[in-house]
C-alpha positions as CSV (number, residue, x, y, z in Angstrom):
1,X,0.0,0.0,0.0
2,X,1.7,3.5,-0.9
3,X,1.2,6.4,0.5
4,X,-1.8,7.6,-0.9
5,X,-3.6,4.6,-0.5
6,X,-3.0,4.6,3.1
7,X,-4.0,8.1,3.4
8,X,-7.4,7.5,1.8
9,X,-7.7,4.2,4.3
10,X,-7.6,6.2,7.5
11,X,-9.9,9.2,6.0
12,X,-12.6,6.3,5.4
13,X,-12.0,4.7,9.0
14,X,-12.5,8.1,10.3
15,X,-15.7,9.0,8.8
16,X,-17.0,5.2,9.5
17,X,-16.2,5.7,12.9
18,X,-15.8,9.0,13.9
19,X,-12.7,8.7,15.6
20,X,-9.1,7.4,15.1
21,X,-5.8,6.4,17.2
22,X,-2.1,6.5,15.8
23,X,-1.2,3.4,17.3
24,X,-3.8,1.3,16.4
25,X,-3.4,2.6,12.5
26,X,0.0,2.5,13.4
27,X,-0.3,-1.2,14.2
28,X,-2.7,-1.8,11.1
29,X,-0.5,-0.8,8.3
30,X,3.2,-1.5,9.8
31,X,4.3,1.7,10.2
32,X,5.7,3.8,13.0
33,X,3.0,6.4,14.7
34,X,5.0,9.1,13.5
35,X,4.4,8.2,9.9
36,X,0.7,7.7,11.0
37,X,1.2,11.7,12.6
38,X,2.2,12.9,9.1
39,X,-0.3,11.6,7.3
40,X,-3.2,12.8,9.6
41,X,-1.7,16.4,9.7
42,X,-2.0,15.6,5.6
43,X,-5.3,14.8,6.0
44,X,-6.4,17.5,8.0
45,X,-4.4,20.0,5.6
46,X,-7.1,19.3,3.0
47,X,-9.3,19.6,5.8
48,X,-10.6,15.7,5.8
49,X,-10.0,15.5,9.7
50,X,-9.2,17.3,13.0
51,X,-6.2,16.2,14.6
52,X,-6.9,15.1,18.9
53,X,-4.1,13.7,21.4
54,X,-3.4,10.2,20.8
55,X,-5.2,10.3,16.8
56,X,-8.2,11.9,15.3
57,X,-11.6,12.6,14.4
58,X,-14.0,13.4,12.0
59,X,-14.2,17.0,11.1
60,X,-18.4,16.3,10.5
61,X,-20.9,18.5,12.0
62,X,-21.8,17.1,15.6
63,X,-25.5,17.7,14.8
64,X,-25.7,15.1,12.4
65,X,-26.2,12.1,13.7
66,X,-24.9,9.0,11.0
67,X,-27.7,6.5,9.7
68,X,-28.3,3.8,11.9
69,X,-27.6,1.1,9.7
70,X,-24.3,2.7,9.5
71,X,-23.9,2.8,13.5
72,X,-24.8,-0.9,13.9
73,X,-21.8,-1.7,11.9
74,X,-19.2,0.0,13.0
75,X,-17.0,-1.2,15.5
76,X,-19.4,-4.0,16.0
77,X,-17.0,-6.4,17.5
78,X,-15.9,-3.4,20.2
79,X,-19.6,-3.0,20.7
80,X,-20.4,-6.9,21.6
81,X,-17.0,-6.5,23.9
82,X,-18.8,-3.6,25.6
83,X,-22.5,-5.4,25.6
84,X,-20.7,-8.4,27.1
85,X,-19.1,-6.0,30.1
86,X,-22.4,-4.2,30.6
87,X,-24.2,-7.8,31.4
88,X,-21.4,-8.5,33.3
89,X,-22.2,-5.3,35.6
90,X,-26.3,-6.3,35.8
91,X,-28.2,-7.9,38.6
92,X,-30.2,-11.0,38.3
93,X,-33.5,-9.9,39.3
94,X,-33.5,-6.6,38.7
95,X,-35.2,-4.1,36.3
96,X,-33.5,-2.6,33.7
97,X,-33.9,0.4,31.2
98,X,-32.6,-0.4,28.0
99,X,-32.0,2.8,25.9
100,X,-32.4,2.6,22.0
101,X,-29.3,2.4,20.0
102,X,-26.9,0.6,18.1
103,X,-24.6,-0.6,21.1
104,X,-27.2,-1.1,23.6
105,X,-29.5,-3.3,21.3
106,X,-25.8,-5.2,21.2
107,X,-26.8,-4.9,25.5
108,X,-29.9,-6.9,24.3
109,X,-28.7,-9.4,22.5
110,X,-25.9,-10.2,25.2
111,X,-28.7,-10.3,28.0
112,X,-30.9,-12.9,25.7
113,X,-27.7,-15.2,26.1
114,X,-27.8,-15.3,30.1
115,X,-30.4,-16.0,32.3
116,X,-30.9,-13.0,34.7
117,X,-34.6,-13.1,35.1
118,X,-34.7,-9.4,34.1
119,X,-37.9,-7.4,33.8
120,X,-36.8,-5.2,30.7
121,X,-38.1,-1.4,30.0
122,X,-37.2,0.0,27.1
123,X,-38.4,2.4,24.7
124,X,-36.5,0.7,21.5
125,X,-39.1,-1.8,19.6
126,X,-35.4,-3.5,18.5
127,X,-35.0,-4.3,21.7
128,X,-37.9,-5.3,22.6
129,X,-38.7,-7.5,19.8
130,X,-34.7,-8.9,20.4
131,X,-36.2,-9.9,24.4
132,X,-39.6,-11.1,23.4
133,X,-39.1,-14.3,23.5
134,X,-35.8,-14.5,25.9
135,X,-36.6,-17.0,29.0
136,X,-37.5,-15.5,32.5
137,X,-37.7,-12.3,31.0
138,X,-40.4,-9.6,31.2
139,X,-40.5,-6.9,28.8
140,X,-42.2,-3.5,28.7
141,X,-42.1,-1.3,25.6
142,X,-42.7,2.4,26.4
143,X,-45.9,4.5,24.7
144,X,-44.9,7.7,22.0
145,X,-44.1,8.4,18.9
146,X,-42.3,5.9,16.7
147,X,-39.3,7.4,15.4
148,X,-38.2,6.3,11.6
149,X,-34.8,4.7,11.0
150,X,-34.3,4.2,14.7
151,X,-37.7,2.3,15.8
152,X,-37.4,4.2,19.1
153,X,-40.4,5.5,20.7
154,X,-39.8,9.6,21.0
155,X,-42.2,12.0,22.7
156,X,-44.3,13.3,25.8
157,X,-46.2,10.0,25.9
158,X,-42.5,8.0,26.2
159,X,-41.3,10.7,28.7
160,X,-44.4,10.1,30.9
161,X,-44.6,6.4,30.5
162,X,-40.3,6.0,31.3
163,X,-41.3,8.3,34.1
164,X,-43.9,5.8,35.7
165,X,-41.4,2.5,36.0
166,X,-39.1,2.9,39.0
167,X,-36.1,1.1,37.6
168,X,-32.5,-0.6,38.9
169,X,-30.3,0.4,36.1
170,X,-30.6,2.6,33.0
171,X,-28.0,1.3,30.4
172,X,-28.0,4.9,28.1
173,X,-26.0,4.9,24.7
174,X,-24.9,8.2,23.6
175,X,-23.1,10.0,21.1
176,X,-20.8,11.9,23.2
177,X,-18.5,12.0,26.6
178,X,-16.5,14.9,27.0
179,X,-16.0,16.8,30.2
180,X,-16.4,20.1,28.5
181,X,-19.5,19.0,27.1
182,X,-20.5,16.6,28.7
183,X,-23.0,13.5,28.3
184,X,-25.1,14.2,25.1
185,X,-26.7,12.9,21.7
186,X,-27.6,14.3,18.7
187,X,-31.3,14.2,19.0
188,X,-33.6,16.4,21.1
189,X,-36.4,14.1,21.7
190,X,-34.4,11.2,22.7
191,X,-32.2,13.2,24.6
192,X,-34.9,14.2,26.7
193,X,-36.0,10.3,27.0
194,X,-32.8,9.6,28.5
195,X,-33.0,12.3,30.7
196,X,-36.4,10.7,31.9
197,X,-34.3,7.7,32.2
198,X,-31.8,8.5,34.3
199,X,-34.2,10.3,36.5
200,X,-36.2,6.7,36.9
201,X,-33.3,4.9,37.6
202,X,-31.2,4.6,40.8
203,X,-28.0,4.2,38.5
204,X,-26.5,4.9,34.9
205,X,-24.3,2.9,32.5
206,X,-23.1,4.6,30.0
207,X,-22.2,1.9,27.0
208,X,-20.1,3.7,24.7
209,X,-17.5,2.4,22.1
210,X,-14.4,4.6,22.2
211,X,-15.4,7.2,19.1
212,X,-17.9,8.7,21.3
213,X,-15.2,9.5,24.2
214,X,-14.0,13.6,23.3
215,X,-17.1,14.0,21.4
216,X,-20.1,16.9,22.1
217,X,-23.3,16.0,20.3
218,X,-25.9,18.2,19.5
219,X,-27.8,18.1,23.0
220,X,-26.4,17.6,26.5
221,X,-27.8,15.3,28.4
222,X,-26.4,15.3,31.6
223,X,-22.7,16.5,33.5
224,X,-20.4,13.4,33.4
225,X,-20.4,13.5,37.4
226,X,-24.2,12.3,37.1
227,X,-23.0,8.7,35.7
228,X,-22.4,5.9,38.0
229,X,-20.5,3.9,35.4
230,X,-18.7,4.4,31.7
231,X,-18.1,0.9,29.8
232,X,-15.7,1.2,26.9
233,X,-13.5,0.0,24.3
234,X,-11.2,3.1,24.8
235,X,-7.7,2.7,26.4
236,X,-7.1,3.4,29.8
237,X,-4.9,6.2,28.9
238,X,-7.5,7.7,27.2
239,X,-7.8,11.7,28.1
240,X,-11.9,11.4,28.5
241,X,-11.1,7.9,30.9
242,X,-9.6,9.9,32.9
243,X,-11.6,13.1,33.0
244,X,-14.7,10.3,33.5
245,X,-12.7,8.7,36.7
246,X,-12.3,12.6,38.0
247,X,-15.7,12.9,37.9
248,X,-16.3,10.0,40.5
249,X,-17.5,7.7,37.5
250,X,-16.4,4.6,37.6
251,X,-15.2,2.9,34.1
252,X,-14.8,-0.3,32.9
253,X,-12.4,-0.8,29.7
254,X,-12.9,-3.8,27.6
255,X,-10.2,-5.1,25.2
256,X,-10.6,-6.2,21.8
257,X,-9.7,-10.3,21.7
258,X,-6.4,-10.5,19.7
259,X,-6.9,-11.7,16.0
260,X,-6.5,-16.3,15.5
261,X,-3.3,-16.6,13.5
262,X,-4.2,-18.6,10.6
């Protein structure tokens, strides 16, 4: 691979998942991470990407939020890490608010593979219809407004109904975790059903796969201090890790599974 070919890999890599580090790419194409530091100040010469510590990110407007389609398949395999860690953290017994989303419908499908004897709220129909037919578990789908692309349920009606459960756990995906900024997504309505969410629920998981950490969405939902936990893909070096553990919260890094030589 020359060097424009490379260049054009870690501009798509950014864009597919908003954020990039030098020593993974570093890692990926068998270069040193100062090689990887030219290239991205290249790239961000031409005004492709914004350069962070430790990599960077895409230089698209935080309002926009990306297609889910597109969401669900990037960094799936981080994503099931995370779901995996998130189940991990859950009670048997207990009730649990599911947020919509990509990585917390991954939080779904990793709860349909254990027996916890949940009782499930959640305002996703994914979700839902994922945990339908999951033994010992109970599932309640919020009222509102059905929101295209996602299938989450949006609105006053889902306010008020997430508002009458009194639930254990919230696990909240999000599209940003920045101190600055902190928790927040690019959507009004469901920010504000999160909001609901955490206010029904005596704690918070965040799941959040590591191109969300140093991010500021659209809408903020909440001050990172108001999280009880953070469970991610990101190093434990990373600068929004640590600004998450000053904040009280605690975090739980997964790490990816090293690839079978073949």
């Amino acid at each position: 691979m020359n060097v424009t070919q490379r260049r054009e890999s870690i501009a798509s890599q950014v864009v597919a998942y908003g954020e990039v580090d030098f020593q993974s790419l570093a890692a990926q194409f068998g270069v040193s991470e100062m090689t990887i530091r030219r290239d991205v100040e290249a790239l961000e010469g031409e005004g492709l990407v914004r350069r962070i510590v430790g990599g960077a990110i895409s230089v698209r407007s935080t309002s926009a939020e990306p297609p889910f389609e597109s969401r669900a398949s990037a960094s799936a395999q981080a994503k099931e890490r995370i779901a995996q860690a998130v189940v991990e953290l859950l009670i048997p017994g207990e009730t649990v608010l599911l947020d919509s989303g990509s990585t917390v419908l991954s939080v779904a499908r990793a709860i349909k593979r254990k027996s916890l004897k949940l009782t499930i709220v959640t305002p996703s129909t994914l979700a839902g219809l994922e945990l339908a037919d999951a033994p010992d578990t109970t599932v309640y789908l919020t009222g509102g407004q059905l929101r295209p692309g996602e299938l989450s349920l949006i609105g006053p009606e889902a306010i008020n109904s997430v508002r009458r459960f009194n639930c254990d756990t919230f696990v909240m995906g999000v599209a940003g975790v920045d101190l600055r900024g902190g928790i927040s997504d690019y959507h009004y309505d469901e920010a504000h059903v999160k909001q609901a969410g955490m206010a029904s629920s005596r704690r918070t998981i965040i799941a959040a796969d590591h191109t969300k950490l140093g991010r500021m969405a659209l809408v903020k939902i909440a001050d990172m201090s108001d999280i009880a936990t953070l469970v991610t893909d990101a190093r434990e070096d990373h600068p929004s890790v640590k600004e998450a553990q000053s904040q009280g919260m605690q975090v739980v890094t997964v790490t990816m599974q090293p690839a079978v030589a073949r």
